[in-house]
C-alpha positions in Angstrom: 0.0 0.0 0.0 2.7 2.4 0.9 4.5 1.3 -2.6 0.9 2.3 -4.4 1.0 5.9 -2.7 4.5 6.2 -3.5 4.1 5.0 -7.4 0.5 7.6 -7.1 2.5 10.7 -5.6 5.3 9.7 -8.3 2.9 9.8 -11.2 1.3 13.1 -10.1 4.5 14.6 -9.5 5.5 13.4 -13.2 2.1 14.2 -14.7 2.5 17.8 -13.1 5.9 18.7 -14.6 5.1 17.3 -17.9 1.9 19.3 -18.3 4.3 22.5 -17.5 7.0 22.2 -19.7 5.5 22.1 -23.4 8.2 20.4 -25.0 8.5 17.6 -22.5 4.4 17.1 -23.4 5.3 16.6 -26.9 7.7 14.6 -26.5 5.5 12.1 -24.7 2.8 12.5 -26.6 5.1 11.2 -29.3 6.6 8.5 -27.5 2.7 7.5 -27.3 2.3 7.6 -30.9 5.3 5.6 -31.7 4.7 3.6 -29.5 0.8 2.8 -30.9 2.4 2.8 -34.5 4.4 0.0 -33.7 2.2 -2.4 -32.2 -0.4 -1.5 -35.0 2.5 -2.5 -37.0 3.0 -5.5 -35.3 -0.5 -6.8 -35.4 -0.7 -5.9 -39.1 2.7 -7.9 -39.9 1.1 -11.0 -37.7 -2.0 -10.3 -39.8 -0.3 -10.2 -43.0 1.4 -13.6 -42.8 -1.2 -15.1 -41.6 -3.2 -14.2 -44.5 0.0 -15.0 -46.4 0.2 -18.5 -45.3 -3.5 -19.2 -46.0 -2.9 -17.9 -49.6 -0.1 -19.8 -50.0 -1.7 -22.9 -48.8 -4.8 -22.2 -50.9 -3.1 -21.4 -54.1 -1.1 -24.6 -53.7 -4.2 -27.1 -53.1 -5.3 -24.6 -56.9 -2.1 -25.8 -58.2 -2.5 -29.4 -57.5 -6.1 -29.9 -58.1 -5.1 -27.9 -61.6 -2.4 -30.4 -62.0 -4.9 -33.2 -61.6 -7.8 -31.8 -64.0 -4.6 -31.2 -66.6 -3.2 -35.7 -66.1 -7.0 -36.1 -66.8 -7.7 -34.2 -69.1 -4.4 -35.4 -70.8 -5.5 -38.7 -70.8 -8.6 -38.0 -72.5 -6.6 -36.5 -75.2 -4.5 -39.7 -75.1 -7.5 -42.1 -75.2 -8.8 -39.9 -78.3 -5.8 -40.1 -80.3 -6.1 -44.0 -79.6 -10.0 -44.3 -80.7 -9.0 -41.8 -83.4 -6.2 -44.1 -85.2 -8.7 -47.5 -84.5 -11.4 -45.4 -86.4 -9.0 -44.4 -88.8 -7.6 -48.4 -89.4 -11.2 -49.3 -89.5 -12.2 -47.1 -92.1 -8.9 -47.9 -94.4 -10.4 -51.6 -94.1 -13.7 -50.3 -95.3 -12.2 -48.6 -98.3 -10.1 -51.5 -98.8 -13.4 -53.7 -98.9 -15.5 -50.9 -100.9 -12.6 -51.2 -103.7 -12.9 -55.1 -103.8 -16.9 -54.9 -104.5 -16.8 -52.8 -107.2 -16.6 -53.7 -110.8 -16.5 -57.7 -112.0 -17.2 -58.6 -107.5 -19.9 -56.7 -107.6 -22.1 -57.5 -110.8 -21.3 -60.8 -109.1 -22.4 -59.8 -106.0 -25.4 -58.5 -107.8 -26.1 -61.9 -109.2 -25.6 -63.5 -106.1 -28.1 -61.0 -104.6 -31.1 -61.2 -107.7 -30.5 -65.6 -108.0 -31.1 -65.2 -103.5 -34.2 -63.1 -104.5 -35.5 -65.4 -106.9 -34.8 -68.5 -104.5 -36.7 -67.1 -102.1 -39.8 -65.8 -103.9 -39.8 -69.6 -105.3 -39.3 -70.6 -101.4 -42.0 -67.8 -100.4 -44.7 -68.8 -103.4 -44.1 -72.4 -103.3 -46.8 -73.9 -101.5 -49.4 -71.7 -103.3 -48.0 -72.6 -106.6 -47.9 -76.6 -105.5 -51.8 -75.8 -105.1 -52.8 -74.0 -108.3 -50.6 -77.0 -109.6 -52.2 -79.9 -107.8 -55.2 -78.4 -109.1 -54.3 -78.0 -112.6 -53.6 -81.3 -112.4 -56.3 -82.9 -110.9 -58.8 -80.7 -113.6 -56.6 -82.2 -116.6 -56.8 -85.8 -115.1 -60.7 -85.2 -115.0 -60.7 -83.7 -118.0 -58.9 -86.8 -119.5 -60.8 -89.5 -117.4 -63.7 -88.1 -119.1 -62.5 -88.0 -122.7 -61.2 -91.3 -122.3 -64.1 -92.2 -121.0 -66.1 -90.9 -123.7 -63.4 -92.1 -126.7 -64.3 -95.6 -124.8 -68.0 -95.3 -125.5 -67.8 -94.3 -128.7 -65.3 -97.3 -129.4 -67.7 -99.6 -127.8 -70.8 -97.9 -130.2 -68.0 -98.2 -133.2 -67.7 -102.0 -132.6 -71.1 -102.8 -132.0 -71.9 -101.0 -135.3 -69.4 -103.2 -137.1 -70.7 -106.0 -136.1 
């Protein structure tokens, strides 16, 4: 307690002759500023790389996901190329082939084609053909059972004549 009225007495005593001598008051109020300057300056420097390590940590994880979406997007470009050449091959083959069916392999490939037609319209036709047929047929054999028939009579009336 005694320490706390001497440190009180002290500051009044201080306070007193700086609030009479001008340049003494300036000086302090100086010392003040400075003083507030710095420590503003040490919280914005504390500030500043912490901000500075979060951007760095942020623009790396941007670097590596960017590094990742360029490896896929390279090996999209790889597995083009790849389907690209195949499709390329494929159609080369299909030239290749087009050139063998024209001229002389194709007429006979037409003739393959129009004799497959006709074999299956025959195929496609037949049993209603084998009908009209069957009847033709049975409509001559009538036809001749019944002129036979009659040549038969008129045999039997020739004969009986002659008689």
């Amino acid at each position: 307690e005694k320490e706390m009225k001497f440190l009180s007495n002290r500051y009044d005593t201080l306070s007193v002759q700086l609030n009479s001598d001008p340049q003494k008051k300036l000086q302090f109020q100086q010392q003040e500023k400075a003083l507030k300057l710095q420590q503003e300056m040490a919280s914005l420097a504390n500030e500043f790389n912490g901000d500075l390590e979060a951007e760095k940590k942020a623009l790396l994880a941007q670097v590596k996901s960017d590094v990742t979406a360029i490896d896929t997007i390279q090996g999209g470009i790889r597995e083009a190329k790849a389907e690209l050449e195949e499709a390329k091959a494929r159609l080369k083959s299909l030239e290749s082939d087009l050139q063998e069916l024209t001229g002389d392999r194709m007429d006979k490939y037409k003739q393959l084609e129009q004799r497959d037609h006709e074999m299956q319209q025959f195929i496609d036709n037949f049993d209603t053909e084998k009908k009209k047929q069957l009847t033709a047929n049975k409509t001559t054999e009538s036809s001749i059972i019944h002129l036979l028939e009659h040549v038969s009579e008129v045999l039997k009336q020739g004969s009986k004549t002659n008689r």
